[in-house]
C-alpha positions in Angstrom: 0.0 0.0 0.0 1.5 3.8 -1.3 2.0 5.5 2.1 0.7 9.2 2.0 1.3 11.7 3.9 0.4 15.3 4.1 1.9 16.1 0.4 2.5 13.0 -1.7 5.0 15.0 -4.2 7.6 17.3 -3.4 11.3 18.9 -5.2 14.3 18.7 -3.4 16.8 21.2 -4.4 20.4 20.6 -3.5 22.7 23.7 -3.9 26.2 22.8 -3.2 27.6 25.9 -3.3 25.9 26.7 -0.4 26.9 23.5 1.4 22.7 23.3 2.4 19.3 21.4 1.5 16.5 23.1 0.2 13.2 21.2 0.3 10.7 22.3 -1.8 7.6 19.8 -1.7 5.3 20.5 -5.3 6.1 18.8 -8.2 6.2 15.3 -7.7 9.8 15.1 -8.4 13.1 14.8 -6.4 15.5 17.5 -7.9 19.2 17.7 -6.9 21.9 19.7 -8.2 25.7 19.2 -7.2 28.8 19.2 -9.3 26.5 16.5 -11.7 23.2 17.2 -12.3 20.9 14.0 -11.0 17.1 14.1 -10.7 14.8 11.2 -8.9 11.4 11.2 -8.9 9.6 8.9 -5.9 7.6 6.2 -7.6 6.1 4.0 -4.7 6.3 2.7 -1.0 5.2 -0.5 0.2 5.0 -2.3 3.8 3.8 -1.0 6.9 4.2 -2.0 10.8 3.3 -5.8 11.9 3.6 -9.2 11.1 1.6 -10.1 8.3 3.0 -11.5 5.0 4.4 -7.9 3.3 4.6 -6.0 6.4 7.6 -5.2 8.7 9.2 -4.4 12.0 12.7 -3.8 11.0 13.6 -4.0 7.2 17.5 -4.8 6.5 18.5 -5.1 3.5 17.9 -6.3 -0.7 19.0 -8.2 -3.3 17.0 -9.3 -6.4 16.5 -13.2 -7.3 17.2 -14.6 -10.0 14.5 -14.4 -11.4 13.9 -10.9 -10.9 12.3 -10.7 -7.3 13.0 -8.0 -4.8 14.4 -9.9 -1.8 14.2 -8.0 1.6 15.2 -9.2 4.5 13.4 -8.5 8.1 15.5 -8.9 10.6 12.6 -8.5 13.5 10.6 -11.1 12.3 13.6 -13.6 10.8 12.0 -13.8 7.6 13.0 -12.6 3.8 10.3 -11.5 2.0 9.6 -11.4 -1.4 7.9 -8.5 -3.6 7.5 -7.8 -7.4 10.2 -4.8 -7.6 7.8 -3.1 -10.5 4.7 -2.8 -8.4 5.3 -3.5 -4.9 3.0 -6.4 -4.5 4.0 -9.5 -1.7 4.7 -12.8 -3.3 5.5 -14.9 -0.2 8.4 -14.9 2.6 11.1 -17.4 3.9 12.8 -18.4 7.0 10.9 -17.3 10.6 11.8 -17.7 13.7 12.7 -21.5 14.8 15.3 -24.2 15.7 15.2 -25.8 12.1 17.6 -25.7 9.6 15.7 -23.5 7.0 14.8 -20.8 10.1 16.7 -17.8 10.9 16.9 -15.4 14.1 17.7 -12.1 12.4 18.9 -12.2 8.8 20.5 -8.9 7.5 22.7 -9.4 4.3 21.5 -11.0 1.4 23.0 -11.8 -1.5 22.1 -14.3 -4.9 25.0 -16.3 -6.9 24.3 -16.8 -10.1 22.9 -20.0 -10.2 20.3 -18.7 -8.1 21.1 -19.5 -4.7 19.9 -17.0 -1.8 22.7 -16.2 1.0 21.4 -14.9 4.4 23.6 -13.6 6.9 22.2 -14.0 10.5 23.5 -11.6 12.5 22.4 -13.1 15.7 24.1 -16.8 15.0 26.2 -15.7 12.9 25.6 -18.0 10.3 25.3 -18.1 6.6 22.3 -20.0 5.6 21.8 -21.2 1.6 18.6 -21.2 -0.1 17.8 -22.4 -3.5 16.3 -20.3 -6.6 13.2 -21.6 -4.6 13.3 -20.8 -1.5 14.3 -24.1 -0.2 16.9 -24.7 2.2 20.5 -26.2 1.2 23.2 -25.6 3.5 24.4 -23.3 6.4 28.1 -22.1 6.8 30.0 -20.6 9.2 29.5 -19.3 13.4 29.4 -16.6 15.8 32.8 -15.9 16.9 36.2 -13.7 16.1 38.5 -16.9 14.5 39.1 -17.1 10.8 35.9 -18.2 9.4 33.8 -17.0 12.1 31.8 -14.1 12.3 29.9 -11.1 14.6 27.2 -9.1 13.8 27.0 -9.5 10.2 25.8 -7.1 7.6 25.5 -6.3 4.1 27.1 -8.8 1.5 27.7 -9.5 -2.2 28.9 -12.2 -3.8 31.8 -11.8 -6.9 33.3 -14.0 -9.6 32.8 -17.4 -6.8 33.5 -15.5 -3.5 31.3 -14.7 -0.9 31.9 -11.2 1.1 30.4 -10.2 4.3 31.2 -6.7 6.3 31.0 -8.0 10.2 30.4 -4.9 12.7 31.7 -6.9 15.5 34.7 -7.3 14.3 34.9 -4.4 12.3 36.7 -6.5 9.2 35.4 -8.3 5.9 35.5 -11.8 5.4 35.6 -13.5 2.8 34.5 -17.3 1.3 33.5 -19.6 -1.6 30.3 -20.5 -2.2 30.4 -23.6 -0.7 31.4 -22.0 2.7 35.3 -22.7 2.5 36.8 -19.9 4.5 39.0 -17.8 2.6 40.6 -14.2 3.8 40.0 -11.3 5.9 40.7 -7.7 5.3 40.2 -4.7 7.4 40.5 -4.8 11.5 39.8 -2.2 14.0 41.1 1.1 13.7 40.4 4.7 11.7 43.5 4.2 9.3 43.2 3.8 5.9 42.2 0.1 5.2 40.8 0.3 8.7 37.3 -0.5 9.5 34.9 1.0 12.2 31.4 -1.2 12.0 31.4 -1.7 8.4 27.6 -2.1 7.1 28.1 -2.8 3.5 30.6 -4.3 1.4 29.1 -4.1 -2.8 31.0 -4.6 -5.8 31.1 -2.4 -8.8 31.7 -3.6 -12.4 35.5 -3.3 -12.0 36.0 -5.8 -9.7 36.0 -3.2 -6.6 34.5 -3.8 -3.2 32.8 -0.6 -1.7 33.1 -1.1 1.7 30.5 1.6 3.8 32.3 2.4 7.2 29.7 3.6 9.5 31.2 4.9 12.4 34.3 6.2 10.6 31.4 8.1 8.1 33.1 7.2 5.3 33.3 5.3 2.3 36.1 3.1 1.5 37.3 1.1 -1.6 39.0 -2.4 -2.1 40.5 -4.3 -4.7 38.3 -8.2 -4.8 42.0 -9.4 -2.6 41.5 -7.0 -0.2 43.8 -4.3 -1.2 42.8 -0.8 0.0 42.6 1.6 -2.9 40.8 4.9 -2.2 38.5 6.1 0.6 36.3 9.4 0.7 33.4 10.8 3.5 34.0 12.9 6.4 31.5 13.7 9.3 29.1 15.9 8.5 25.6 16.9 6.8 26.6 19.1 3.6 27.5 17.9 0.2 29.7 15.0 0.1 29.8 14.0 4.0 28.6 11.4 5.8 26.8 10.8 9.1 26.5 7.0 9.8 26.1 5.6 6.5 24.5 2.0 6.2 23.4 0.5 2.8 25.1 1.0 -0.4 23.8 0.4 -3.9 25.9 0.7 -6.7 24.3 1.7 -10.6 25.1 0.7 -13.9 27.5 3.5 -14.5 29.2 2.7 -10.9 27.6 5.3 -8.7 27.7 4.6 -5.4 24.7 5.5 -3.2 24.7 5.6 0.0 21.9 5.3 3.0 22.9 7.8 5.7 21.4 6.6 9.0 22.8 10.2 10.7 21.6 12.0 8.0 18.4 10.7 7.1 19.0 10.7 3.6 20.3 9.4 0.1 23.6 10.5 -1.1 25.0 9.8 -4.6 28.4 9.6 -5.3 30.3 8.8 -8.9 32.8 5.7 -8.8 35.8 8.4 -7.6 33.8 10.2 -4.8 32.4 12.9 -6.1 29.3 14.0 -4.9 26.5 13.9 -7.1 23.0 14.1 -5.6 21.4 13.7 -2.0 17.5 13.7 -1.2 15.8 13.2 1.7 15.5 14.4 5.9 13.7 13.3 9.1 10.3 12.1 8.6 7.2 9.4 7.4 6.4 11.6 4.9 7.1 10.8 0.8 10.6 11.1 0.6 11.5 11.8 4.3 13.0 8.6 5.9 13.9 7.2 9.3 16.3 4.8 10.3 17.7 4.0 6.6 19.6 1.0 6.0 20.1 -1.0 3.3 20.1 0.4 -0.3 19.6 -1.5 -3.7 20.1 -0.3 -7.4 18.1 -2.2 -9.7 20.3 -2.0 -12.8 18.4 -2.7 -15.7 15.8 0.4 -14.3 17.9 2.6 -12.1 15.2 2.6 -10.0 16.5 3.1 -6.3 15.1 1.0 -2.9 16.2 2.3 0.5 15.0 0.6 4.4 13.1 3.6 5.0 13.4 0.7 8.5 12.2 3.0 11.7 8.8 3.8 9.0 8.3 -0.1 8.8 8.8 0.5 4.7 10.1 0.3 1.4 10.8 3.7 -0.6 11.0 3.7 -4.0 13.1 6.1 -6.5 13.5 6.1 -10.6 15.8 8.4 -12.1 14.2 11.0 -14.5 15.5 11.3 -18.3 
C-alpha cells in the first residue's frame, strides 16, 4: 500500500555551493543539483508495521533473485520476503523464527549467486544459511565468533566472480568465502587508518572488480580491490554535500555510482565511482521522501530505479531516475 502523507509529491533542491538542503515539496519530483546534475522522482512505497506477510518491524536489507524478485530481509521477524520490484506487491516470505535448519533469528545481508542461490547472513548466530532459486533450504556455513571463518554481527554482503563477502560490525573487518562456505581471507580490522574499519555495514562490488566497503562509524566510504587491497577512501563527518553521518546500505548503478543510506543524516547520497558528490534527497520524517532509520540500499540495474530501508517507517521507498 502507497504511504501518503500530508503532500505526496515534493522537489528537493540541492545547492552545493551553499553546502545546504533546500526542500521544496510541489512537483512530484526529487531535484538535486551538485557538481552533476541527478534528478529522482519517488515512484512507490510499500509495507507498513506488523507481522503479516508484506509487512515489517525492521527492514535490512535487498537483493534481487534470479528471477527478478526484490528480496528484503526482516531482521525482527527472521524472515525474507519477497515482492514484485515493478509494483510492490508481496509474493511470499522465507525463513521465521525457529530451531530448524531453514529458520533464521535475524537475517541482515542477502546476497544471490548466479545460479540462483539465496545467501542470508544472520547476525544473531552468525551463520550463513543457503537457499535455492526456490526458497528451499540447502546448506548453512560458518559461526558466531572472532577466528578465521567465524563471524559477529554481520551485515550487508555480495557475492563476486565465486566469493562470498560479508562486512562484520563486530569485528569491524570483511571476510571472505567460496560458495560452498570454504573460508578464505580477511581484510580490514579495528582502527580509523586507511584500510581500517569501524562497524562496516556494507561491502558491494562495482563492475570493476572493486569492493565498496560503507564504514559507518568512521562516516566514510572506503574502496578495495576483490584481494582486499585498499585503494581509495572518501566521506567525512558531516551533513553538507559530500559528508557522511553514519552511513548503512550502499547500492551501486550501472555506471558505478555509489549511493549511499545515511542513518545520521536521514537521507540518500549519490556519489560517482571516484567520490564525487553527485545528488542527495531526503530528511527526518514518514512523509514521501523523508526517511527514518535507513539502511540497506539496492540499485536495480536494468531500471535505475532506487530501494532504501526507509526501517524505523516499517517500509520500502521507492526512486526512478528521471530522463
Amino acid at each position: 500500500m502507497r504511504k501518503r502523507g500530508r503532500l505526496n509529491r515534493f522537489e528537493l533542491v540541492v545547492t552545493a555551493a551553499l553546502m545546504a538542503l533546500v526542500f521544496v515539496f510541489s512537483t512530484g519530483d526529487v531535484v538535486n543539483a551538485a557538481s552533476k546534475k541527478m534528478e529522482f522522482s519517488h515512484v512507490m512505497s510499500f509495507g507498513s508495521l506488523g507481522d503479516g506477510p508484506g509487512q515489517f518491524k525492521y527492514v535490512e536489507d535487498f537483493a534481487f533473485s534470479i528471477d527478478g524478485q526484490l528480496l528484503v530481509t526482516d531482521a525482527a521477524h527472521a524472515y525474507v520476503q519477497v515482492f514484485d520490484k515493478t509494483t510492490g506487491k508481496y509474493i511470499t516470505r522465507f525463513g521465521g523464527k525457529g530451531d530448524d535448519d531453514q529458520h533464521l533469528d535475524k537475517p541482515e545481508g542477502i546476497s544471490v549467486a548466479p545460479n540462483g542461490d539465496i545467501y542470508v547472513a544472520d547476525y544473531n548466530t552468525g551463520d550463513v544459511k543457503i537457499y535455492d532459486r526456490n526458497f528451499k533450504w540447502k546448506n548453512t556455513f560458518s559461526e558466531y565468533g572472532s577466528d578465521p571463518g567465524q563471524n559477529i554481527k554481520s551485515e550487508f554482503t555480495d557475492i563476486y566472480e565465486g566469493k562470498y563477502y560479508m562486512p562484520e560490525a563486530g569485528n569491524h573487518r570483511v571476510s571472505v568465502w567460496n560458495l560452498d562456505g570454504t573460508f578464505q581471507f580477511i581484510f580490514g580490522g579495528k582502527g580509523s587508518e586507511l584500510g581500517q574499519m569501524n562497524n562496516p555495514e556494507a561491502a558491494k562490488f562495482n563492475s570493476l572488480g572493486e569492493v565498496v566497503v560503507s564504514d559507518l562509524k568512521n562516516n566514510r566510504i572506503q574502496i578495495f580491490t576483490k584481494d582486499g587491497k585498499f585503494l581509495r577512501a572518501f566521506g567525512k563527518e558531516g551533513s553538507g554535500p559530500g559528508e557522511l553521518k553514519a552511513n548503512a546500505g550502499v547500492g551501486i548503478d550501472k555506471n558505478d555510482n555509489i549511493y549511499v543510506g545515511e542513518i545520521g543524516n536521514n537521507r540518500i547520497q549519490v556519489f560517482d565511482k571516484d567520490g564525487a558528490a553527485l545528488a542527495m534527497w531526503g530528511q527526518a520524517g514518514s512523509n514521501v521522501g523523508e526517511f527514518g532509520n535507513i539502511h540497506g540500499v539496492a540499485v536495480d540495474k536494468s531500471t535505475g530505479w532506487v530501494y532504501v530501508a526507509d526501517t524505523q517507517n516499517n517500509r520500502v521507498q521507492v526512486f526512478k531516475p528521471k530522463e
